[in-house]
N, C-alpha and C positions, 0 to 999 in steps of 0.2 A: 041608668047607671046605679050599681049597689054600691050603697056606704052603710057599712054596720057599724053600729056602734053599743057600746053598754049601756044598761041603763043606767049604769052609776054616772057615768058620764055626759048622757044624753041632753043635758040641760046645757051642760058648759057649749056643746058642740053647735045646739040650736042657737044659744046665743050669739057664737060668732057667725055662724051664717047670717044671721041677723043682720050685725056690724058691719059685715064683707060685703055682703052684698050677691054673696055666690048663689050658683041657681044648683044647689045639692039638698036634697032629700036625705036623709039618715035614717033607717032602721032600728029599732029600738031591741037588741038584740045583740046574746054576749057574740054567738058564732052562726054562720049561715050555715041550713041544712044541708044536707044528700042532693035536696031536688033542688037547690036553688042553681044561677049559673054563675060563671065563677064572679068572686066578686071583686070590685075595684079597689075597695080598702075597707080595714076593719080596725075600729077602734076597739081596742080590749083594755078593760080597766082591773084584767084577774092577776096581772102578772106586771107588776110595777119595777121599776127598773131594770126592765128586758131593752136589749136591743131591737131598736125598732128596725121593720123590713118594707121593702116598697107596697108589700099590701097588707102590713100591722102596724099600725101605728100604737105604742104603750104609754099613757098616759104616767109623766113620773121617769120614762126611759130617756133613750138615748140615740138619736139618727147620726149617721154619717152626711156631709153635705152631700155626696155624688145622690146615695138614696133620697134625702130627701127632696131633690129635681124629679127623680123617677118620682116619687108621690105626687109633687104638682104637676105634672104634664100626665098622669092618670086620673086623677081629679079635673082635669081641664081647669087647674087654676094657676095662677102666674107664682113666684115663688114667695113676693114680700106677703101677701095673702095666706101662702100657707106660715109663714112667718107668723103669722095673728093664730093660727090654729096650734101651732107646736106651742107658742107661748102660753096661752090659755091652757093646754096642758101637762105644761110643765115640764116639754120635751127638750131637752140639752142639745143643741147641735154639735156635734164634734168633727174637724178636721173641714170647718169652713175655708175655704180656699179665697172666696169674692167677696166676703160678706156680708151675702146677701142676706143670712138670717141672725 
């Protein structure tokens, strides 16, 4: 499984894996190449306060809840999980319907 992430952010990201407990690997890296295949998710730290997408995550942005379910069941991790990832960085959930984040 690819997870890109920036390096500006790459430390915040290893930390919560840490914490979580998830079993994800993270690429140290702002965008995946030409050859790479496509990838699961990519944290970019170039473009803050962007709308986040099921496979951008913007450190500083902003997820809708429906999107960010599509991130946790692409990541294979449960939602309150990604709940510790969006908070670490500083992603705003908007239009939470459950509560779950």
């Amino acid at each position: 499984m690819d997870f890109f992430v920036s390096p500006a952010v790459i430390d915040q990201v290893k930390a919560w894996i840490s914490e979580a407990g998830v079993s994800l690997s993270p690429t140290a890296r702002n965008m995946p190449d030409e050859t790479d295949p496509p990838s699961v998710a990519i944290v970019d730290a170039t473009e803050p306060k962007q709308e986040c997408t099921s496979t951008k995550l913007y450190p500083g942005g902003r997820i809708s809840c429906g999107v960010a379910f599509k991130v946790a069941s692409r990541l294979g991790i449960n939602t309150l999980v990604l709940g510790g990832l969006l908070d670490r960085l500083k992603i705003k959930v908007k239009n939470c319907q459950l509560g779950c984040f």
